[in-house]
FIVEX-875817 format. One record per residue (C-alpha): x, y, z; residue in three letters. Coordinates in nm, 3 decimals. Layout:
<nodes>
<node x="X" y="Y" z="Z" aa="ALA"/>
...
</nodes>
This chain:
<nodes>
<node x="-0.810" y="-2.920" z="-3.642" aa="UNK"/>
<node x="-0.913" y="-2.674" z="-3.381" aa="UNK"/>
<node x="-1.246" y="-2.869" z="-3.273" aa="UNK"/>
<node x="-1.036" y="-2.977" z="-2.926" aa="UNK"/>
<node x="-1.147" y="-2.654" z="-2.821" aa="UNK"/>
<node x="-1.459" y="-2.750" z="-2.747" aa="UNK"/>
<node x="-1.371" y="-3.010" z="-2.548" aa="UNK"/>
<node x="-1.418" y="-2.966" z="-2.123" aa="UNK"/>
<node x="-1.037" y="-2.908" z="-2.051" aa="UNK"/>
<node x="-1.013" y="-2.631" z="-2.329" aa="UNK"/>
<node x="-1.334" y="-2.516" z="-2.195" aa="UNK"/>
<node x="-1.204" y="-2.434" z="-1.843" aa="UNK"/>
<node x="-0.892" y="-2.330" z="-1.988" aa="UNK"/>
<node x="-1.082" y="-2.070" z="-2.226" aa="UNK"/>
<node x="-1.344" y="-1.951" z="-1.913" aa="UNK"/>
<node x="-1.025" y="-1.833" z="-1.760" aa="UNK"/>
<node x="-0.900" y="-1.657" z="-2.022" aa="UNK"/>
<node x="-1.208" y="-1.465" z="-2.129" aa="UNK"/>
<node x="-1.240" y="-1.416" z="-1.765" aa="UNK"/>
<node x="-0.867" y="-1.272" z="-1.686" aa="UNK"/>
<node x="-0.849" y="-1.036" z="-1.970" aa="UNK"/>
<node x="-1.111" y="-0.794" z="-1.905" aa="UNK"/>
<node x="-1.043" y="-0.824" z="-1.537" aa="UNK"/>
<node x="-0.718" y="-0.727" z="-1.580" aa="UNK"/>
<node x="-0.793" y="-0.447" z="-1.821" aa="UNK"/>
<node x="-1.003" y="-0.340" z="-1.617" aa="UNK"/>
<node x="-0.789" y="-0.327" z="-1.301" aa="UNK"/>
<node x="-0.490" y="-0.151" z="-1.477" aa="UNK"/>
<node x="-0.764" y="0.164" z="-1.588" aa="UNK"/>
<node x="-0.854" y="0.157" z="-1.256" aa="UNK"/>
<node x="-0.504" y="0.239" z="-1.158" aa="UNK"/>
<node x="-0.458" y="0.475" z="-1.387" aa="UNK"/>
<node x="-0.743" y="0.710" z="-1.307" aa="UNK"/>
<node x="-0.604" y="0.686" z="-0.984" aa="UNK"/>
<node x="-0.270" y="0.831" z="-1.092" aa="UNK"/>
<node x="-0.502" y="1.027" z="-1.319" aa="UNK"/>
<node x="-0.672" y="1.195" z="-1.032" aa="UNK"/>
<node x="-0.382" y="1.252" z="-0.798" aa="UNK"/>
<node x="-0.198" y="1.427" z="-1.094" aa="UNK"/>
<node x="-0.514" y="1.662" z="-1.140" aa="UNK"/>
<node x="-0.555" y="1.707" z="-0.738" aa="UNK"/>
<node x="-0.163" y="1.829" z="-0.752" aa="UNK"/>
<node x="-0.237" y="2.098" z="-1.093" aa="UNK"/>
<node x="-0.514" y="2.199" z="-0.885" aa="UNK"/>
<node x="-0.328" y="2.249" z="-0.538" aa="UNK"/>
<node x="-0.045" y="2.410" z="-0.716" aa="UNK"/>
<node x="-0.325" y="2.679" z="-0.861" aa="UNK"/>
<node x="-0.453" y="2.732" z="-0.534" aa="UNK"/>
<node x="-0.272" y="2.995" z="-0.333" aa="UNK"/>
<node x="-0.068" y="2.881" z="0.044" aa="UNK"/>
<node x="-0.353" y="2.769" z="0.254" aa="UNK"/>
<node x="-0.193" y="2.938" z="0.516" aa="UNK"/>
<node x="-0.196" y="3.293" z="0.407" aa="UNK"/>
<node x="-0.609" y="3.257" z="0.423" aa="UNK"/>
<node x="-0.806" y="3.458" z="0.661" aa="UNK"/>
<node x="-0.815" y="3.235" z="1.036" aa="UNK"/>
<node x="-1.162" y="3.081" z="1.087" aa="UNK"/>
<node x="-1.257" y="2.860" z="1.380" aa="UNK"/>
<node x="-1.151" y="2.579" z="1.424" aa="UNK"/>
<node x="-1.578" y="2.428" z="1.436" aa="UNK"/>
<node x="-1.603" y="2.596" z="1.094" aa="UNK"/>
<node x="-1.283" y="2.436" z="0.912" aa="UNK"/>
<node x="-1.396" y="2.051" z="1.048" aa="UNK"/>
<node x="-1.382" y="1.791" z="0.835" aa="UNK"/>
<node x="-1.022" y="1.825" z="0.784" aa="UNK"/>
<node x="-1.019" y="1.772" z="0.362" aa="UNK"/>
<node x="-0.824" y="1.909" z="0.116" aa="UNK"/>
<node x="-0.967" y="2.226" z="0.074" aa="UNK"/>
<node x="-0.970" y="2.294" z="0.459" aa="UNK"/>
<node x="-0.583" y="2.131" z="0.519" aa="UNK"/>
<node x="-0.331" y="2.392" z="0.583" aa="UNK"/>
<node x="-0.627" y="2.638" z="0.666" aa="UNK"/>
<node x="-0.565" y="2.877" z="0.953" aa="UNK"/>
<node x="-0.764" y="2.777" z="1.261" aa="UNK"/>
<node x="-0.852" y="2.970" z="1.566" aa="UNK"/>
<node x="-0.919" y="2.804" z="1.890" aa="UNK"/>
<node x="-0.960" y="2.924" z="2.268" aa="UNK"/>
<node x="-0.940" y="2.710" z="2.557" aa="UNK"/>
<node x="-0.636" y="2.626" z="2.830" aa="UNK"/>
<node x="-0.319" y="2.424" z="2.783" aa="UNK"/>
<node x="-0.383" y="2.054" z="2.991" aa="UNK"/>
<node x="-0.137" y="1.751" z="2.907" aa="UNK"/>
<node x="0.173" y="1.785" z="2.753" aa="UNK"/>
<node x="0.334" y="1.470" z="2.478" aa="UNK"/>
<node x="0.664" y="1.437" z="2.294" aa="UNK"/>
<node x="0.656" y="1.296" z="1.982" aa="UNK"/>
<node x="0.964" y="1.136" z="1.869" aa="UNK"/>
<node x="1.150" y="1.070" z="1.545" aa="UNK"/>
<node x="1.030" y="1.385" z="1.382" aa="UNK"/>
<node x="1.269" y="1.514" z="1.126" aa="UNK"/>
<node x="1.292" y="1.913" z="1.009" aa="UNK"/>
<node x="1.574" y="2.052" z="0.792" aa="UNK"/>
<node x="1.762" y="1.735" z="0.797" aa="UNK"/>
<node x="1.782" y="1.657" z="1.170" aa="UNK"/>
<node x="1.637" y="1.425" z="1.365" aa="UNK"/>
<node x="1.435" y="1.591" z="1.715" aa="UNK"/>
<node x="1.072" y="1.514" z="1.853" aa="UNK"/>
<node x="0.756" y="1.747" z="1.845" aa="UNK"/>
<node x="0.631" y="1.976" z="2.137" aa="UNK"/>
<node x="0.243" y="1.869" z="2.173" aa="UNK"/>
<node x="0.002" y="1.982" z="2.421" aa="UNK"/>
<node x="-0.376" y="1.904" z="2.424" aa="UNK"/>
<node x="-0.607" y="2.278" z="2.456" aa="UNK"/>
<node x="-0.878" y="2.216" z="2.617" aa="UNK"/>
<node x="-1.150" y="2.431" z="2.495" aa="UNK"/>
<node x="-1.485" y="2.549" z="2.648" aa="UNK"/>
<node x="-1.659" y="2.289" z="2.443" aa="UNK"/>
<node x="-1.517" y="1.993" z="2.655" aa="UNK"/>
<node x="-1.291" y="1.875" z="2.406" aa="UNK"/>
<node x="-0.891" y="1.906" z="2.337" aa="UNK"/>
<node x="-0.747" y="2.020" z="2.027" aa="UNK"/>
<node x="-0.404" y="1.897" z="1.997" aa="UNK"/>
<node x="-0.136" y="2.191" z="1.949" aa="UNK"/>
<node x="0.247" y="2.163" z="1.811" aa="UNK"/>
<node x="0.381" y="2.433" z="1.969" aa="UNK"/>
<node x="0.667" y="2.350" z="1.808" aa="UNK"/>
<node x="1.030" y="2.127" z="1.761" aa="UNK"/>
<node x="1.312" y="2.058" z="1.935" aa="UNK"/>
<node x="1.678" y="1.858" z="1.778" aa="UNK"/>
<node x="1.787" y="1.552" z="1.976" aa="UNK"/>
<node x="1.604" y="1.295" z="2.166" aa="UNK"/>
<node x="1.238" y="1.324" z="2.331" aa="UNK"/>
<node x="1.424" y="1.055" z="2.671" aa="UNK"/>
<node x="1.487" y="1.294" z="2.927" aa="UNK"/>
<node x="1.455" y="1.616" z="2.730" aa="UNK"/>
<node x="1.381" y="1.901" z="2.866" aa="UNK"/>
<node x="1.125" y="2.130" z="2.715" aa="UNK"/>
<node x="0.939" y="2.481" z="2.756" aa="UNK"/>
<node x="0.621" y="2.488" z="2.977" aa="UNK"/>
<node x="0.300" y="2.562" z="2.818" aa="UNK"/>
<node x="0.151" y="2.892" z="2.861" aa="UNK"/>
<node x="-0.071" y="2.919" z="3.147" aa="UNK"/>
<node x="-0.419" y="3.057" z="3.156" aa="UNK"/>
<node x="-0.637" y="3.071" z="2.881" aa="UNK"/>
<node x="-0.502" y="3.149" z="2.585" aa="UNK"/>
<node x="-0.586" y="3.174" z="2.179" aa="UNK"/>
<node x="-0.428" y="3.018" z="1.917" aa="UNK"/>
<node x="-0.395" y="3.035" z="1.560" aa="UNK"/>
<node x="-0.228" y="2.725" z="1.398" aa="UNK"/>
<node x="-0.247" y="2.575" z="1.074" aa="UNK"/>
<node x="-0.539" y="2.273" z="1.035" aa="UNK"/>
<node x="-0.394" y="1.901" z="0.981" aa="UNK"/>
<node x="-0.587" y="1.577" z="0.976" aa="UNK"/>
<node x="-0.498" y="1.321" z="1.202" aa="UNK"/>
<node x="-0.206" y="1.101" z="1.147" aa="UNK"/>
<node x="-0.185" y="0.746" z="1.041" aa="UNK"/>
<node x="0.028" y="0.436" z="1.008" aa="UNK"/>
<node x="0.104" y="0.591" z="0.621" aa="UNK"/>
<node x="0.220" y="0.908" z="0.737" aa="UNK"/>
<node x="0.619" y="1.041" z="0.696" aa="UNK"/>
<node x="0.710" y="1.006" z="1.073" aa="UNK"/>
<node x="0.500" y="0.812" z="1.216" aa="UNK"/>
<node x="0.560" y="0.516" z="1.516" aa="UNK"/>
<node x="0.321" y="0.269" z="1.483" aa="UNK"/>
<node x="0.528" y="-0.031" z="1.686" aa="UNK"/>
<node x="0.459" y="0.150" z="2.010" aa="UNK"/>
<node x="0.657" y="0.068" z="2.298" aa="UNK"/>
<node x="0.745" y="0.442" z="2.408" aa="UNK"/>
<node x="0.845" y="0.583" z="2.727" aa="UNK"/>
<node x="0.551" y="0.749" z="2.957" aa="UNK"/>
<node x="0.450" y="1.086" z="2.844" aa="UNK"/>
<node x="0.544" y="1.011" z="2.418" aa="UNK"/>
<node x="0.295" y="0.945" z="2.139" aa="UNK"/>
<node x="0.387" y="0.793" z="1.770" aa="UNK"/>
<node x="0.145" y="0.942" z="1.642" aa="UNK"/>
<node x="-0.086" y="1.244" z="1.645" aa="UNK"/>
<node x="-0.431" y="1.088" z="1.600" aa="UNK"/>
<node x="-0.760" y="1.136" z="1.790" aa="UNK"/>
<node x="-0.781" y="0.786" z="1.807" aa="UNK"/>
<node x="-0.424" y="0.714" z="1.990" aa="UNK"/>
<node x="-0.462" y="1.035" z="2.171" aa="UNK"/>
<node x="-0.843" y="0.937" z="2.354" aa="UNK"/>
<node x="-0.676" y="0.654" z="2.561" aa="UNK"/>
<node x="-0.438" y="0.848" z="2.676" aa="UNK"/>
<node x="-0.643" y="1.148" z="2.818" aa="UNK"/>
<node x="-0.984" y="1.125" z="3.041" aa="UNK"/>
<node x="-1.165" y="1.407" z="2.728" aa="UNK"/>
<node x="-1.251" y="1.411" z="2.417" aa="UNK"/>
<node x="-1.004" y="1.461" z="2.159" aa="UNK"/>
<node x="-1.086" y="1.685" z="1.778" aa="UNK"/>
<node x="-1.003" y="1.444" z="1.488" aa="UNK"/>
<node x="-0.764" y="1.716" z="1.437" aa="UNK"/>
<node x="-0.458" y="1.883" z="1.509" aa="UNK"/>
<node x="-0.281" y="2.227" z="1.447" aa="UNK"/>
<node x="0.086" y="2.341" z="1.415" aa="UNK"/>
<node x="0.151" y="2.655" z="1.558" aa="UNK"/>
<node x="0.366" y="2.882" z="1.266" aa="UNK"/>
<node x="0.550" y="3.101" z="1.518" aa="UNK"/>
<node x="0.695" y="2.820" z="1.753" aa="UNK"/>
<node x="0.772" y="2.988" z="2.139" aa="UNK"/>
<node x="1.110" y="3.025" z="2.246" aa="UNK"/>
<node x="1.290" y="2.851" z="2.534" aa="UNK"/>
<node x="1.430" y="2.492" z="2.610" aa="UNK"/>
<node x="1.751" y="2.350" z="2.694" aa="UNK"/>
<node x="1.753" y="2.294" z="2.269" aa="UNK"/>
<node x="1.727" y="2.631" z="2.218" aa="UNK"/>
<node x="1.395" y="2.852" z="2.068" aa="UNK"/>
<node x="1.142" y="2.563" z="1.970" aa="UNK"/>
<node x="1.128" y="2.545" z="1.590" aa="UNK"/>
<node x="0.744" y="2.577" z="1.405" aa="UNK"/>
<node x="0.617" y="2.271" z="1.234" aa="UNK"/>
<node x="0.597" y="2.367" z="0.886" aa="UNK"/>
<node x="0.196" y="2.276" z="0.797" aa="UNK"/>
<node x="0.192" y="1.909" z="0.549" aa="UNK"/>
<node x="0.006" y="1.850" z="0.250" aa="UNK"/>
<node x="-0.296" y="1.705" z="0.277" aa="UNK"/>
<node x="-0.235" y="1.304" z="0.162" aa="UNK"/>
<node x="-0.310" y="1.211" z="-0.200" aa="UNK"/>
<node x="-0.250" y="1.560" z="-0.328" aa="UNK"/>
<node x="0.036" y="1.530" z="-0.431" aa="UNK"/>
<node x="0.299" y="1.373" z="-0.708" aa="UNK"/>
<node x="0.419" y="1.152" z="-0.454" aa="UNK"/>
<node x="0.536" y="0.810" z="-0.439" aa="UNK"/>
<node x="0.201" y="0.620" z="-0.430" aa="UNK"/>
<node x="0.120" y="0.794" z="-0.754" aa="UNK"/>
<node x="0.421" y="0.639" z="-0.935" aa="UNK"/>
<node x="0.259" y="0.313" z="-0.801" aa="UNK"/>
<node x="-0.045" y="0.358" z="-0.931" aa="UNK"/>
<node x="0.106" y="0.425" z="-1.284" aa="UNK"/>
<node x="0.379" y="0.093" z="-1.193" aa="UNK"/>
<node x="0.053" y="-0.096" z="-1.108" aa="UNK"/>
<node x="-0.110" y="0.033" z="-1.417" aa="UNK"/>
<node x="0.162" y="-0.098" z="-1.642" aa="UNK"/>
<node x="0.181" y="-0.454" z="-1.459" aa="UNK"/>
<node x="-0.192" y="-0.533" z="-1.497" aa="UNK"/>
<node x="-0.177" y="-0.420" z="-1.862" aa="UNK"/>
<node x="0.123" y="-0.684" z="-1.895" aa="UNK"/>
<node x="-0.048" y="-0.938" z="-1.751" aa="UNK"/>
<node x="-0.368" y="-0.923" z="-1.993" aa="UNK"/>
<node x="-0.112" y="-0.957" z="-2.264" aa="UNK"/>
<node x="0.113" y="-1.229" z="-2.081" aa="UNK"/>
<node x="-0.233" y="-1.432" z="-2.058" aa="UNK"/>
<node x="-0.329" y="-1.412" z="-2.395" aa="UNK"/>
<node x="0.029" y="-1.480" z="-2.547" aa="UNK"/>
<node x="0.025" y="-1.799" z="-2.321" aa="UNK"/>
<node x="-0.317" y="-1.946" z="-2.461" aa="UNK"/>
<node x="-0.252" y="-1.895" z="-2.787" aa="UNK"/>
<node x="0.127" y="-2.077" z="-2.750" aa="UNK"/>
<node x="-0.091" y="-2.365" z="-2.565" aa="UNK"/>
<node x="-0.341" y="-2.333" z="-2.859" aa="UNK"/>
<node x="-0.044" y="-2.384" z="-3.097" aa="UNK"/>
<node x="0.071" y="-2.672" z="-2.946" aa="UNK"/>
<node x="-0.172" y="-2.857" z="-2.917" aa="UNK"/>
<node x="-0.272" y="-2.818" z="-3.320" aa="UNK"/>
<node x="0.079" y="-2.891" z="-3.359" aa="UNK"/>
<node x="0.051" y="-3.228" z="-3.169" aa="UNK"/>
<node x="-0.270" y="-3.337" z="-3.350" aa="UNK"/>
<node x="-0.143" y="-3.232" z="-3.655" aa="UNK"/>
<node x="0.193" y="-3.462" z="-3.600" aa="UNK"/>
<node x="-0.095" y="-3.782" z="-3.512" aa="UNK"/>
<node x="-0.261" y="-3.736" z="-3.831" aa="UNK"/>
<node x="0.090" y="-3.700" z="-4.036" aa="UNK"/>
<node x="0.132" y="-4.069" z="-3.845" aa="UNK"/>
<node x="0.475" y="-3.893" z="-3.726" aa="UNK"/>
<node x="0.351" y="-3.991" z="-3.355" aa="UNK"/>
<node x="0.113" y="-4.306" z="-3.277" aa="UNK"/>
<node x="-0.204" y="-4.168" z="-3.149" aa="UNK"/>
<node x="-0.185" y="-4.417" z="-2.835" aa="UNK"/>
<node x="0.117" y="-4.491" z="-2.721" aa="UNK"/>
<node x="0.001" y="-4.784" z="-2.535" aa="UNK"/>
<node x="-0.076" y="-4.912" z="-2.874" aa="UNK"/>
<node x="0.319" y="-4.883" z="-3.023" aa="UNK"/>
<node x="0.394" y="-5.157" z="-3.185" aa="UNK"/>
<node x="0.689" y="-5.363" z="-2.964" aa="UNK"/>
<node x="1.008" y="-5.511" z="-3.100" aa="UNK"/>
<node x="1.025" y="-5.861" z="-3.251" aa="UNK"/>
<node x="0.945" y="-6.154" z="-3.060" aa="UNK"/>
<node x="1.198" y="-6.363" z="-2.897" aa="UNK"/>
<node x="1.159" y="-6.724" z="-3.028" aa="UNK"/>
<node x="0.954" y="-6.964" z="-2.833" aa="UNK"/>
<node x="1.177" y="-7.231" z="-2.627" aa="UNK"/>
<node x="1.208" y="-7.566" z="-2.789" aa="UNK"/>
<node x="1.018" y="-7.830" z="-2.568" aa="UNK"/>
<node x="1.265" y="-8.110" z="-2.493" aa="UNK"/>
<node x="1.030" y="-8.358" z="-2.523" aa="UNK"/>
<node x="0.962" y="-8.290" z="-2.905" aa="UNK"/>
<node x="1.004" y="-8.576" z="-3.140" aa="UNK"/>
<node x="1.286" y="-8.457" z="-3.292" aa="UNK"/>
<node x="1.524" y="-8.455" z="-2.961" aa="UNK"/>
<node x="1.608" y="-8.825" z="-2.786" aa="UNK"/>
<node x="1.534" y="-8.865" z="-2.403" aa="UNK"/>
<node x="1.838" y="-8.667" z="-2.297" aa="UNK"/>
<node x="1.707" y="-8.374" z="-2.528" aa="UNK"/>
<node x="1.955" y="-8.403" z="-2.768" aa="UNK"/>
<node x="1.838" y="-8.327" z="-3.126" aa="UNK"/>
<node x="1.839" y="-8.643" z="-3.341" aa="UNK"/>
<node x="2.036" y="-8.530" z="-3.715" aa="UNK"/>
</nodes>
């Protein structure tokens, strides 16, 4: 009864199947060592003591930014250069923009500096000069922002003299030096401003470290891929089913095998030809 399953439509029908399965298993363990390893990454973290209450190092010493180095203190010498606001920044529940100024240090390159936060918006505001001369800071190590990170303006379309986003690569085209793939917060903010003392930037976790949203995706995604496998299978043995079903119903002679081959209704009787012998000239039958 089953021997249709060797014929070339079940055999396409089958390749996908044996195909879909294990790709599918194999997709939904793939999302759940991800969740796996972002929920061992956070255990880990939480053992670790603050980042920030580490001895400084500088800043040469602490790049890459990774997750071991994020949050480190970093020392850095050089002299404050161009100054950027950076809008739609949010800290204790209200909404402000960042203080950022680019330190240009002996090596030729600018390390970008929060010096701090300020409520209300970055159009028009004013905000404390930079310190002049050169100066040394100690500020807690972040890796450069992107599109994914809480904050961040990616549409563009700011007023002269804001950024979106803190990244070596937005920052380049904006300034005729070289930028660190890096940035610091400074954790004693200087005072002054029509806002009021600038507020410090409490130091981020480095991404993926964390129980955040993305890892409930990862165990979401994990549960959807396993559901498919299973959706796939149910569906090819209810098409399996059917069609036995169907054959089964032929052989039973419940359904004709053709239906071309039906047989029709009875025939409607042949017209009498009025010429016949038994019907006179006006075709009238002779009794």
């Amino acid at each position: 009864m089953y021997r249709f399953l060797l014929t070339p439509r079940w055999w396409g029908i089958n390749l996908f199947v044996v195909l879909a399965i294990p790709f599918c298993v194999f997709m939904g363990t793939w999302q759940l060592g991800r969740f796996e390893d972002r929920v061992q990454s956070h255990e880990q973290a939480e053992k670790q003591p603050d980042p920030s209450t580490r001895a400084a190092k500088p800043l040469d010493e602490l790049l890459p930014v990774d997750k071991v180095t994020s949050g480190r203190p970093a020392v850095a010498t050089g002299t404050y250069a161009d100054q950027f606001l950076v809008p739609g920044r949010t800290l204790d529940d209200r909404q402000g923009f960042y203080v950022l100024n680019m330190l240009r240090t002996d090596s030729g390159k600018a390390l970008p500096v929060v010096r701090g936060w300020l409520p209300g918006s970055a159009t028009g505001a004013r905000v404390p000069a930079a310190p002049e001369g050169e100066v040394t800071v100690t500020g807690d190590l972040q890796a450069s922002e992107n599109s994914r990170s809480d904050g961040v303006n990616a549409r563009g379309g700011l007023p002269g003299g804001q950024v979106g986003m803190i990244s070596a690569a937005t920052l380049v085209n904006l300034v005729p030096y070289d930028v660190y793939d890096a940035w610091v917060t400074l954790p004693e903010a200087e005072a002054g401003g029509t806002g009021g003392a600038m507020k410090p930037v409490p130091a981020a976790a480095p991404e993926g470290s964390g129980l955040d949203l993305k890892a409930f995706q990862n165990l979401g995604y994990t549960g959807e891929w396993f559901v498919f496998a299973g959706f796939v299978l149910f569906m090819w043995f209810r098409l399996v089913r059917r069609e036995a079903e169907a054959l089964r119903d032929i052989e039973l002679g419940l359904v004709p095998e053709d239906p071309a081959a039906a047989p029709e209704g009875p025939a409607a009787p042949a017209p009498e030809d009025p010429a016949s012998p038994d019907r006179d000239a006006a075709g009238t039958p002779v009794r």
